[in-house]
BADOZA-618554 format. One record per residue: residue number from 1; residue in three letters; x, y, z of N, C-alpha, C, O in turn. Coordinates in pm, 1 decimal. Layout:
<rs>
R   resi   resn        npx        npy        npz       capx       capy       capz        cpx        cpy        cpz        opx        opy        opz
R    NUM    ALA          X          Y          Z          X          Y          Z          X          Y          Z          X          Y          Z
...
</rs>
This chain:
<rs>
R   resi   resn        npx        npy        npz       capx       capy       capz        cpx        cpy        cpz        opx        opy        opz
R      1    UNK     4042.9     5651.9    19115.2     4090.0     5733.2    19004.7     3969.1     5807.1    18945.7     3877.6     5743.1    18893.8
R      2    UNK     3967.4     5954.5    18953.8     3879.5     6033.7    18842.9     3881.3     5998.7    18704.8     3987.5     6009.1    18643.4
R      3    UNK     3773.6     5956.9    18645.1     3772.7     5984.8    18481.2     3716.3     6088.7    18390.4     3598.7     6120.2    18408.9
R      4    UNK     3765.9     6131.3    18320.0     3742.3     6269.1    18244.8     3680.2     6197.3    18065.7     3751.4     6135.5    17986.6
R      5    UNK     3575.4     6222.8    18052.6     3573.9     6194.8    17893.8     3511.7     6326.3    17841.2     3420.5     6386.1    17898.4
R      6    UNK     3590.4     6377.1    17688.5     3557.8     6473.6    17690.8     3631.3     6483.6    17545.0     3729.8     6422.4    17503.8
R      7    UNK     3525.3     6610.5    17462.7     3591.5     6571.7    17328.3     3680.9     6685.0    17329.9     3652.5     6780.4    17402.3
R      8    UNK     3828.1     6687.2    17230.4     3931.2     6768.2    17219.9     4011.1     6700.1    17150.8     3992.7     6596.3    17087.3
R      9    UNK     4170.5     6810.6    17177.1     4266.4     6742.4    17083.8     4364.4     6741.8    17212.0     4398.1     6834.8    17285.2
R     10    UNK     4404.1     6582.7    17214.2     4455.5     6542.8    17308.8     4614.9     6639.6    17342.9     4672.0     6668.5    17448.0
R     11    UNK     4639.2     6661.8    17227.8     4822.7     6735.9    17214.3     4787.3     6863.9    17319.7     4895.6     6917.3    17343.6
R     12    UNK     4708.9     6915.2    17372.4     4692.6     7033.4    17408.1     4673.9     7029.1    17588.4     4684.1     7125.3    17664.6
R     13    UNK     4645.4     6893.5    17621.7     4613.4     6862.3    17772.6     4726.2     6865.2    17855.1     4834.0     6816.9    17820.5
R     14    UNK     4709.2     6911.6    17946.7     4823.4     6932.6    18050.3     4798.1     6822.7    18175.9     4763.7     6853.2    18290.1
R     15    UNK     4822.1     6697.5    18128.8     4867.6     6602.6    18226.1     4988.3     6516.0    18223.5     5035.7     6486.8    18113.7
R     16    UNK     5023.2     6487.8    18293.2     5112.9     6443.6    18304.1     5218.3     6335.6    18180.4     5338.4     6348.4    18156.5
R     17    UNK     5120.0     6233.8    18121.0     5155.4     6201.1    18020.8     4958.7     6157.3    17954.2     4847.8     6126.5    17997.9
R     18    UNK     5055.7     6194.2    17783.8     4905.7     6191.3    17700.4     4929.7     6001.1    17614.1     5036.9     5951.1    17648.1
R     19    UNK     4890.7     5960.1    17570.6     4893.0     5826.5    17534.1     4850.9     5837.3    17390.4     4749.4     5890.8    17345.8
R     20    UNK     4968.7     5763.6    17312.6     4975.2     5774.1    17155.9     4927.2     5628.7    17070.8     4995.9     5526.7    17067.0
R     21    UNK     4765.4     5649.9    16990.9     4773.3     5556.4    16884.2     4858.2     5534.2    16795.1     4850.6     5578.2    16680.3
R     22    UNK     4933.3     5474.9    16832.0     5077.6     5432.5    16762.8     5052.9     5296.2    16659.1     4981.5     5196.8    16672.5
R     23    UNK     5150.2     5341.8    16545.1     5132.3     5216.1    16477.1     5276.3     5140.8    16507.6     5355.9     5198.7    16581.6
R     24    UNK     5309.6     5014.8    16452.3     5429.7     4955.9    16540.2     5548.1     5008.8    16525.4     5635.1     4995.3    16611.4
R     25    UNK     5573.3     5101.8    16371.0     5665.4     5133.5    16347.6     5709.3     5232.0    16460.3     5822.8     5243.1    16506.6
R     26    UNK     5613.1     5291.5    16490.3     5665.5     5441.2    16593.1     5742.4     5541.6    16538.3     5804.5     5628.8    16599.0
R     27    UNK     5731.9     5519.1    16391.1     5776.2     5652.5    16331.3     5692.8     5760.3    16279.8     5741.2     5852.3    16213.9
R     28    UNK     5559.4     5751.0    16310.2     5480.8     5866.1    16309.7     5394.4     5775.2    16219.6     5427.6     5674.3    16157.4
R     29    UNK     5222.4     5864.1    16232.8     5127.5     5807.4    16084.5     5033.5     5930.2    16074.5     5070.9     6047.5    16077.6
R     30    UNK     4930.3     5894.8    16064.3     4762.6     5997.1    16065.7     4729.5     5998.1    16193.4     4782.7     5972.0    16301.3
R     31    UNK     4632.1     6033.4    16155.0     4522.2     6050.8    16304.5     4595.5     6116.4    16408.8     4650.7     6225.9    16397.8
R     32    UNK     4593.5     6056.6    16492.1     4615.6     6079.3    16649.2     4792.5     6102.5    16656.4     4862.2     6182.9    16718.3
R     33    UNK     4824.6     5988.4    16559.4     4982.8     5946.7    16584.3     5036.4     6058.2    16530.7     5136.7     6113.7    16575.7
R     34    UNK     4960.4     6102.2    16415.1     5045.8     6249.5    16345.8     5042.6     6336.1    16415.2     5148.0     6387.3    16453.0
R     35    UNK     4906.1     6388.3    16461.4     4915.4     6506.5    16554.2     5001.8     6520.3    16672.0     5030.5     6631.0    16717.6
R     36    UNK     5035.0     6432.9    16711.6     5123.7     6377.7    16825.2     5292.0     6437.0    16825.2     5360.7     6497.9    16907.2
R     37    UNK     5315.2     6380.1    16679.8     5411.9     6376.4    16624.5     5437.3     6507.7    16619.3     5536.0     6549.3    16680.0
R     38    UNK     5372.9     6577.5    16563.1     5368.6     6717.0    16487.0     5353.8     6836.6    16611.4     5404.5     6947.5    16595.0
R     39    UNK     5279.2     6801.3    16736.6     5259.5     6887.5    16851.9     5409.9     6859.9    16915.7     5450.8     6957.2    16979.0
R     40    UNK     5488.5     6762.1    16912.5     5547.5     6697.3    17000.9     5724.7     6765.2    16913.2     5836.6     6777.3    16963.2
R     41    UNK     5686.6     6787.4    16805.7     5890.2     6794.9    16727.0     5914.8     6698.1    16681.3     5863.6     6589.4    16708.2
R     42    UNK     6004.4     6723.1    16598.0     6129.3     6622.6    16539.7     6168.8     6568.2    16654.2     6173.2     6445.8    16642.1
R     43    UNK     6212.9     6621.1    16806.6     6268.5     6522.0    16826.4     6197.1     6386.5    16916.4     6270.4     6321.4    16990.8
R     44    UNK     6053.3     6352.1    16902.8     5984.6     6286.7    16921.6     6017.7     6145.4    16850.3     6034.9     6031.7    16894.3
R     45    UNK     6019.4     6212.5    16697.5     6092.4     6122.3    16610.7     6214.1     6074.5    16607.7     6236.4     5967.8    16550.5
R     46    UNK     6304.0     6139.7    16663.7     6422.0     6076.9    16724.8     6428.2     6024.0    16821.5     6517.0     5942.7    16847.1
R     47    UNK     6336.9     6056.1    16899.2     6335.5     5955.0    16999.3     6324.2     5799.0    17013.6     6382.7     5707.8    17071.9
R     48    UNK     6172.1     5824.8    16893.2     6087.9     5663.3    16876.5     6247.2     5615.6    16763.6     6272.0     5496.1    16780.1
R     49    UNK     6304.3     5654.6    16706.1     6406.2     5586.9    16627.8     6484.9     5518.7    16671.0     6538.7     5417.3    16626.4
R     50    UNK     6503.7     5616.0    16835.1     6644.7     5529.1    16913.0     6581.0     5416.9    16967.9     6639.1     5312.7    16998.2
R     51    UNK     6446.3     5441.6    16981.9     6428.5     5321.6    17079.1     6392.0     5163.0    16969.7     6395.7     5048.4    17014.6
R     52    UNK     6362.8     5195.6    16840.4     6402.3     5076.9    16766.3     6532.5     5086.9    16739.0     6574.2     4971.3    16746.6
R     53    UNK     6617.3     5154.7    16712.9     6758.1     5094.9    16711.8     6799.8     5021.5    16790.7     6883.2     4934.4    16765.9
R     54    UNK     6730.3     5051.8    16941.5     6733.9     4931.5    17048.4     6691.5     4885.7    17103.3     6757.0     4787.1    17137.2
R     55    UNK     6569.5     4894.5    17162.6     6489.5     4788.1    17247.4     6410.7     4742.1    17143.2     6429.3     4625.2    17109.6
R     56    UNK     6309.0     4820.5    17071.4     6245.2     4746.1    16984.4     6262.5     4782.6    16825.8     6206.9     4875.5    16767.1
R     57    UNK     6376.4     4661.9    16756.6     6378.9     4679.2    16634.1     6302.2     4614.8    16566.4     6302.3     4633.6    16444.7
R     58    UNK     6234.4     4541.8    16611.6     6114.2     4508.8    16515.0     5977.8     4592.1    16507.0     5889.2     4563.2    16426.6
R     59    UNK     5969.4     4695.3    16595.2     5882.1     4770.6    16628.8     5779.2     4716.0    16779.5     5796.3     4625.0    16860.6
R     60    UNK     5675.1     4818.3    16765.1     5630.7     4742.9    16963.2     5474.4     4703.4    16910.9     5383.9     4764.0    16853.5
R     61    UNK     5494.8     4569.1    16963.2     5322.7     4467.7    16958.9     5260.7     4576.9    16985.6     5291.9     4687.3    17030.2
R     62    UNK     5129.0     4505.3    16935.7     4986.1     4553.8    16953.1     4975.7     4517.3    17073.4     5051.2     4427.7    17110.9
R     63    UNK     4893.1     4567.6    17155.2     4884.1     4601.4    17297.5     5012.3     4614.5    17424.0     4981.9     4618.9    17543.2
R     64    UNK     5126.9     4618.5    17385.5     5195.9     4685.0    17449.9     5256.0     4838.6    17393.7     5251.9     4887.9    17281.0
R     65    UNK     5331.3     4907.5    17564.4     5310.1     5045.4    17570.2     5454.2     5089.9    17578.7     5513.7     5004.2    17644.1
R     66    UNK     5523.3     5170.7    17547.4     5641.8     5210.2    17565.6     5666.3     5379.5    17600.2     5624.4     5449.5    17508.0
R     67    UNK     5714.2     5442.0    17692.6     5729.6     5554.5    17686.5     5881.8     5659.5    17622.2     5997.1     5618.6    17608.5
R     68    UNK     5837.7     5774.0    17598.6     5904.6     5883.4    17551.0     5882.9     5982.9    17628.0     5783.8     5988.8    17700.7
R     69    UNK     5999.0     6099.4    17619.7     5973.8     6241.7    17670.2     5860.8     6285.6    17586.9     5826.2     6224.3    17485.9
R     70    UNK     5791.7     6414.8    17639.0     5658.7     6455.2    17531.0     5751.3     6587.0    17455.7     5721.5     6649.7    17354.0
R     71    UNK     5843.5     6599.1    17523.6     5920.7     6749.4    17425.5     5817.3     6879.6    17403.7     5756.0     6954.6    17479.6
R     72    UNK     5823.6     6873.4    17338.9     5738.0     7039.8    17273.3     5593.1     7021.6    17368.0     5537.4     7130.8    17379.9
R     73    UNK     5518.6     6907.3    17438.8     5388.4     6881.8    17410.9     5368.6     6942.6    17575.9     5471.7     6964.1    17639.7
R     74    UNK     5238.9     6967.7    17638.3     5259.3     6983.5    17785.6     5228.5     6903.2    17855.9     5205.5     6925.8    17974.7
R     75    UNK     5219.1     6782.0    17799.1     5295.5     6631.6    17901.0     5396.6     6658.9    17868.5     5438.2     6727.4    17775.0
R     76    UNK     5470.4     6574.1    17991.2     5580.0     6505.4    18101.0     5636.3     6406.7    17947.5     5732.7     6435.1    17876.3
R     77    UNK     5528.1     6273.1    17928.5     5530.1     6145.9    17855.9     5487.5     6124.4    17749.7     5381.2     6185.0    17735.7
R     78    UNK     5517.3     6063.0    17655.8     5431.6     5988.5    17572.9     5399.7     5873.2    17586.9     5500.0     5814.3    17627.1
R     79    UNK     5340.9     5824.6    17579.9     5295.3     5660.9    17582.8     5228.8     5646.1    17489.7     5121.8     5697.4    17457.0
R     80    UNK     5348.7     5508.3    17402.0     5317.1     5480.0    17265.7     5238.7     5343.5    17258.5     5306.2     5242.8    17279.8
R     81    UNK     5106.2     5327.7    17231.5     5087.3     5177.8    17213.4     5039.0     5150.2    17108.1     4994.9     5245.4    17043.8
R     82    UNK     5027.7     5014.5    17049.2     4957.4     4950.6    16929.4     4841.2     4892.4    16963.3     4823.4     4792.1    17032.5
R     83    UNK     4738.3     4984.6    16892.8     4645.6     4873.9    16908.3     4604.2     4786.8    16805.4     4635.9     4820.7    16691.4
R     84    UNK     4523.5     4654.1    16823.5     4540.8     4543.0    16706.8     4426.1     4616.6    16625.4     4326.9     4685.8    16648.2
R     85    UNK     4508.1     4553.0    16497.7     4406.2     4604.6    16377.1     4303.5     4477.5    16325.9     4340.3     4382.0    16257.5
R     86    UNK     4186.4     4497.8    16369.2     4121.2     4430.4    16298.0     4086.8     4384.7    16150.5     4028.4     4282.3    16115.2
R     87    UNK     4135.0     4480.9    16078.3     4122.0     4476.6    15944.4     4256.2     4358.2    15879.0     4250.7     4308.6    15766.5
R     88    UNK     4334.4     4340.2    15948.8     4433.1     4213.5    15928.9     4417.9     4117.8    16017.9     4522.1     4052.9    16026.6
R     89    UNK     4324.5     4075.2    16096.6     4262.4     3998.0    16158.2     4281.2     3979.8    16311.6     4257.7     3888.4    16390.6
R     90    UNK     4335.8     4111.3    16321.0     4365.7     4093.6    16514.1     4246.5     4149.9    16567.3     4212.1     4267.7    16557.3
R     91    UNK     4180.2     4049.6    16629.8     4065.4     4071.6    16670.4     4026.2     4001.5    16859.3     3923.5     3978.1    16923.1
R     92    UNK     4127.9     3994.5    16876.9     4100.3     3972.4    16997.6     4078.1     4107.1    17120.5     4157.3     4194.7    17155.2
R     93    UNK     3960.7     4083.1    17157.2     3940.7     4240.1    17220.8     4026.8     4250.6    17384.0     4036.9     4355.4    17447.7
R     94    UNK     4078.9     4124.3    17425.3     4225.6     4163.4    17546.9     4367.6     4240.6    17496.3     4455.9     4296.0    17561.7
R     95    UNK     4350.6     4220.2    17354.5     4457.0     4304.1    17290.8     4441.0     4423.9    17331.9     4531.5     4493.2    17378.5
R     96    UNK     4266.3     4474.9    17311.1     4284.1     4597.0    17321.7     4248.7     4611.9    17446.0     4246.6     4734.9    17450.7
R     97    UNK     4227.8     4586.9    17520.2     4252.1     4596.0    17664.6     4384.9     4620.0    17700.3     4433.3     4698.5    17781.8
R     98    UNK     4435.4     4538.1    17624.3     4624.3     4554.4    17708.0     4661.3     4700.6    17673.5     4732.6     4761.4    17753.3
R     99    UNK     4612.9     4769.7    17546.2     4663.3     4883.7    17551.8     4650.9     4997.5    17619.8     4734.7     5086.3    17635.6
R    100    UNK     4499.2     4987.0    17674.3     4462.6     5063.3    17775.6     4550.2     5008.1    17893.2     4639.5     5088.6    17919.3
R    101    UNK     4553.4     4891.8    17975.8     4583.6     4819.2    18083.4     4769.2     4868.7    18126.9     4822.9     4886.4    18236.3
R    102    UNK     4828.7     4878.4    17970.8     4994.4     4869.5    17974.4     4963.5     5009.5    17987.4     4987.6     5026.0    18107.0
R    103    UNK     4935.3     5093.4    17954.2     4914.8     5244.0    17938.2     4898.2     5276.1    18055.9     4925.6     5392.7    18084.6
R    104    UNK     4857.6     5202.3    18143.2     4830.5     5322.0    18251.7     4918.4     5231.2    18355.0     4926.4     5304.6    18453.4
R    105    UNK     4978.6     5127.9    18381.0     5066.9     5028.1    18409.5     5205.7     5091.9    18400.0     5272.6     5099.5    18503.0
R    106    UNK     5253.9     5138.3    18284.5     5331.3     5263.0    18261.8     5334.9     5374.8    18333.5     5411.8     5400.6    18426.1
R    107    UNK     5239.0     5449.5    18282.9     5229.7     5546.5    18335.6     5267.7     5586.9    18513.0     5313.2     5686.5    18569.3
R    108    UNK     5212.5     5425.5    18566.7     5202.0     5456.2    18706.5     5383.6     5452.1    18719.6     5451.8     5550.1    18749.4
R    109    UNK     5423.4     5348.3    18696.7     5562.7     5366.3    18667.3     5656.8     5445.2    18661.6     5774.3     5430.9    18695.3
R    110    UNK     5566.9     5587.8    18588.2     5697.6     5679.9    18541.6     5620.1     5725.0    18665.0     5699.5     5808.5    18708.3
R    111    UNK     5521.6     5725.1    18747.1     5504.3     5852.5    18866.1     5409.0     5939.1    18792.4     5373.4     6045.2    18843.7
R    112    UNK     5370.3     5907.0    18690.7     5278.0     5978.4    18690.4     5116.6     5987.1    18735.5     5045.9     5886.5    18729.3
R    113    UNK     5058.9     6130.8    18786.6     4904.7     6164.7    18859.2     4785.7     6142.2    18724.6     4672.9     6094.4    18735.8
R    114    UNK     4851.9     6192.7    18600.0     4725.0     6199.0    18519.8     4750.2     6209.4    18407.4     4825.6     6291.3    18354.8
R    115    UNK     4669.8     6100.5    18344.2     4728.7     6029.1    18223.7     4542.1     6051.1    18097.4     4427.6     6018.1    18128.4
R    116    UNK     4600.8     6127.4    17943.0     4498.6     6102.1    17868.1     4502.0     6003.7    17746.8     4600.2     5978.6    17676.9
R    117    UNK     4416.9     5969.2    17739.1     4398.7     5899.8    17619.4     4257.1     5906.8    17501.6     4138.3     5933.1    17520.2
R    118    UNK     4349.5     5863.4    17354.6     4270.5     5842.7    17284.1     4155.5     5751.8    17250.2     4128.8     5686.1    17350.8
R    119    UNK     4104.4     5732.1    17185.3     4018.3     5610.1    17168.9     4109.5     5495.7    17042.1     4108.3     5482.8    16919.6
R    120    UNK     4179.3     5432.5    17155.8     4273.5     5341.9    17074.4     4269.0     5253.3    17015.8     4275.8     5151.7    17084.9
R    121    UNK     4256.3     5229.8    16867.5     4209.0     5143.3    16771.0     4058.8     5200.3    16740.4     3985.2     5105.5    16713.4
R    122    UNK     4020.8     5270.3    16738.1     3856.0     5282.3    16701.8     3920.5     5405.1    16563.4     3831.9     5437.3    16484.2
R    123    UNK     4015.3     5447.3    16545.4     3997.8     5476.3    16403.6     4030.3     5427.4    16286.5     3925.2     5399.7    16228.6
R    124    UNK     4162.8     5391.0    16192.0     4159.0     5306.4    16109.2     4176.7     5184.0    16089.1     4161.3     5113.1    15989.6
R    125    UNK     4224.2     5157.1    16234.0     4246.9     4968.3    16297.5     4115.3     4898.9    16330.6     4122.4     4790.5    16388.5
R    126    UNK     3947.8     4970.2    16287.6     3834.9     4915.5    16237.1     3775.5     4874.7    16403.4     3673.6     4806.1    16410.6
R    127    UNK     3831.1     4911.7    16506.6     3721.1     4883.1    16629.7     3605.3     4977.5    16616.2     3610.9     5097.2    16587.8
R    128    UNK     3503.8     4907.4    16640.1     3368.2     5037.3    16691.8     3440.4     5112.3    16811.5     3546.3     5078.2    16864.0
R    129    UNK     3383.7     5190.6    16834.8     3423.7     5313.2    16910.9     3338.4     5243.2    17076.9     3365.3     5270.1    17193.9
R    130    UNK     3258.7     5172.2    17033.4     3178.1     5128.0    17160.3     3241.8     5023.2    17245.0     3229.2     5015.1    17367.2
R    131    UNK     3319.3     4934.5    17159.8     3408.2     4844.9    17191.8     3533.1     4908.8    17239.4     3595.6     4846.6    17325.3
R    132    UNK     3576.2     5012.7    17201.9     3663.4     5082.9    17262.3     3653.5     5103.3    17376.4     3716.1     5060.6    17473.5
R    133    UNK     3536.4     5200.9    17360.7     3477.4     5240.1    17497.0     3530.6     5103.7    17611.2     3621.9     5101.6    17693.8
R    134    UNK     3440.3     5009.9    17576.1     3414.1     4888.7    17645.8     3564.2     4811.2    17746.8     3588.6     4754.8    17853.5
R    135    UNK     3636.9     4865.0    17607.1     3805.3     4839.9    17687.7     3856.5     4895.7    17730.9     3969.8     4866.8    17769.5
R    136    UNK     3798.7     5009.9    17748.4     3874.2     5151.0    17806.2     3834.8     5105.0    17978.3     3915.4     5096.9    18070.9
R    137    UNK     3701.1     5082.1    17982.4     3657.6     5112.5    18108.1     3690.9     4958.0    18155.8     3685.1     4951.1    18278.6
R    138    UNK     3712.6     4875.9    18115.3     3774.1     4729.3    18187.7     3929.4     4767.9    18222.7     3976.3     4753.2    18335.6
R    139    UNK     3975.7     4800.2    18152.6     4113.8     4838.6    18190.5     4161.2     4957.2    18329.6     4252.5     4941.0    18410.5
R    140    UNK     4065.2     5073.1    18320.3     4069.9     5158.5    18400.3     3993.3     5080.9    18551.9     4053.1     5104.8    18656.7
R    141    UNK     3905.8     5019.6    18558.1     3883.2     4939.3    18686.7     3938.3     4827.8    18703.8     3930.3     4791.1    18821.0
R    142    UNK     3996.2     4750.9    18630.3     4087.4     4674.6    18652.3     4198.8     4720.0    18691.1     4263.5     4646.6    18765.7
R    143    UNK     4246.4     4830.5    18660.3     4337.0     4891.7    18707.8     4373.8     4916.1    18823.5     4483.9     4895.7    18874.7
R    144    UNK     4203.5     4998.0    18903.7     4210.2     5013.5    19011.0     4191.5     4927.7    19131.3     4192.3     4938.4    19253.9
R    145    UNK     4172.2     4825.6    19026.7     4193.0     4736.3    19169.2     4268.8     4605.6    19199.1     4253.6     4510.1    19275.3
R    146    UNK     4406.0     4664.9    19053.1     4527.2     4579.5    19071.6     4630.3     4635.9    19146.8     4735.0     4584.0    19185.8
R    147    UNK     4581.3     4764.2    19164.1     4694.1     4892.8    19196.2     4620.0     4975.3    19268.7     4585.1     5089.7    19239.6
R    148    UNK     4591.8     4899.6    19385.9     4494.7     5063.1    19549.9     4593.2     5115.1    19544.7     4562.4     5173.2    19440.6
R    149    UNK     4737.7     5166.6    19572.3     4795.0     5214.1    19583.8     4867.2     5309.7    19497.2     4955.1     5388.1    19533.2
R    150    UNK     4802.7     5287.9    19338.3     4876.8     5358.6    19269.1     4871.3     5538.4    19259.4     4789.1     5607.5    19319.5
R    151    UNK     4954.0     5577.5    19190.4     4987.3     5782.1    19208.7     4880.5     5835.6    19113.3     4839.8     5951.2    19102.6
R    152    UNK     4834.5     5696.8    19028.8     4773.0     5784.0    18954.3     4587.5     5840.2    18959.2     4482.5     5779.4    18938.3
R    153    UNK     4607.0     5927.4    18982.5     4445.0     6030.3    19027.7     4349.1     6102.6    18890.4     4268.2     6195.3    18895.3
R    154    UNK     4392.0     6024.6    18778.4     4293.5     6143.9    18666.0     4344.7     6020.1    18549.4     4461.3     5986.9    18528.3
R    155    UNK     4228.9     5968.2    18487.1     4195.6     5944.8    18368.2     4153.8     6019.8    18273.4     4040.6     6060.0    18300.1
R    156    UNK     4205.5     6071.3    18139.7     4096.1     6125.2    18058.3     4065.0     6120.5    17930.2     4138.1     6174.6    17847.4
R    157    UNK     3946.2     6051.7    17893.1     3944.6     6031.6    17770.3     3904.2     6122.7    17665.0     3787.6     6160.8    17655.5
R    158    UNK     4002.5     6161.5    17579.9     4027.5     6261.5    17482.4     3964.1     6257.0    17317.1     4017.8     6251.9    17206.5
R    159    UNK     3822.1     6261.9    17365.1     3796.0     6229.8    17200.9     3767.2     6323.1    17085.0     3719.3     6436.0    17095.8
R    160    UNK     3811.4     6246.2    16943.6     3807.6     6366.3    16829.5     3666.2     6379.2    16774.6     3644.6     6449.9    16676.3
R    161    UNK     3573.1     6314.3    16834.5     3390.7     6357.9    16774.6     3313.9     6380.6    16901.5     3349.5     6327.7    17006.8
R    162    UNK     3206.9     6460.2    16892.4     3078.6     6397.6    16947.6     3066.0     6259.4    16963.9     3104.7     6198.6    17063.6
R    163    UNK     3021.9     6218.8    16884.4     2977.4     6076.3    16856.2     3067.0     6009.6    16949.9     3030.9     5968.5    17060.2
R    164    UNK     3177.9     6000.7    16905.6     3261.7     5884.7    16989.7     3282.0     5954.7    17151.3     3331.5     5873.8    17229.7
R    165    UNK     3254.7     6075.8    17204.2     3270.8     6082.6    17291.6     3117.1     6075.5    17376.5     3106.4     6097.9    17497.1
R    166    UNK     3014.0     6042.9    17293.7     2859.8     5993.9    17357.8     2897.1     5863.7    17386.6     2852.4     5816.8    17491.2
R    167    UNK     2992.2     5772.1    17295.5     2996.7     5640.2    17291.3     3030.5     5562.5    17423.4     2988.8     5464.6    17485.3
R    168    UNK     3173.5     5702.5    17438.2     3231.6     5652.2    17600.1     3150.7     5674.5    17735.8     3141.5     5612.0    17841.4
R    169    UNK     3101.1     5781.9    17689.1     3039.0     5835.7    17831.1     2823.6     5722.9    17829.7     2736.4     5741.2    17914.7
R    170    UNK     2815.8     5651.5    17739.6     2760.7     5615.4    17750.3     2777.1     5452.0    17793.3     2689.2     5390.9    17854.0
R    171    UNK     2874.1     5407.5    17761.0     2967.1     5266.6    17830.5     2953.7     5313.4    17976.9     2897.6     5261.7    18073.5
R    172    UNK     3031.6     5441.4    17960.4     3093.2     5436.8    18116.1     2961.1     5457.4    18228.8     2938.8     5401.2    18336.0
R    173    UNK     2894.8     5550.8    18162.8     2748.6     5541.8    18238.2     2669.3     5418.9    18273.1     2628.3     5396.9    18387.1
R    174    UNK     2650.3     5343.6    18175.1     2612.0     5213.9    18209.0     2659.6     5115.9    18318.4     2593.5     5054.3    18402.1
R    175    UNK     2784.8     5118.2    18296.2     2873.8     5063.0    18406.4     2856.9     5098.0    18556.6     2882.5     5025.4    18652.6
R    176    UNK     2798.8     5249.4    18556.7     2846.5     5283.3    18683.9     2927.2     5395.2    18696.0     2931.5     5457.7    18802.0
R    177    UNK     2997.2     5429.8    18590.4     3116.4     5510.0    18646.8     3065.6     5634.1    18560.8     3126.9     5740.8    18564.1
</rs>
């Protein structure tokens, strides 16, 4: 799998599906989740409504991923996940692994080639951005080598600073990748 890190605004990428810092409600928030919301229509929001009216009425855990049409957006998908908030004490960093891990687990699922993402939990759910990083790139090689076979050909990580996008590309450099 190619990885792309690169700073921007994720609503604007033309892959296949873009991946949403979602809070559990899935009825929209700040950051990432608003813009999302707001690139994507009202009926984004109807969407995430039906799907707590039925699969998840309690809303969807922290580190799992659920998809939507992207509507207005030029993804295919949305892919909604939670990541744990540290600031109420979810601090286990496989949480945030799973969100990367279910995210692209998904993704391969719906068939999709190329999938972006945010830096999930590194804004008001209190992860460093480095730790992000850190789960981004366990998840994406773990990935690839739970799934040789999978469709999907393009990672890309979509970040809203400088800073946090030195953060990733400096993880990922280290690593290798």
């Amino acid at each position: 799998m190619r990885i792309i890190i690169l700073q921007g605004d994720i609503t604007t990428r033309t892959v296949d599906a873009i991946v949403n810092a979602a809070n559990s409600s899935l009825l929209g928030g700040g950051g990432v989740d608003g813009a999302i919301h707001r690139a994507a229509g009202p009926e984004l929001l109807a969407a995430c409504r039906g799907l707590r009216e039925t699969d998840l009425p309690h809303g969807l855990a922290p580190g799992a991923a659920v998809a939507t049409p992207g509507f207005r957006l030029p993804a295919r998908w949305v892919i909604h996940t939670v990541g744990p908030n540290r600031h109420v004490g979810q601090t286990n960093p496989a949480l945030l692994v799973s969100c990367f891990s279910e995210s692209l687990r998904l993704a391969d699922s719906l068939g999709a080639a190329s999938v972006a993402f945010p830096a999930v939990g590194g804004g008001v759910y209190g992860w460093h951005v480095r730790q992000v990083a850190e789960a981004a790139y366990d998840a994406v090689t773990g990935f690839g080598a739970s799934y040789p076979a999978s469709a999907l050909e393009l990672a890309e990580f979509v970040l809203f600073s400088p800073e946090v996008e030195q953060a990733f590309k400096t993880v990922f450099d280290q690593r290798g990748v």
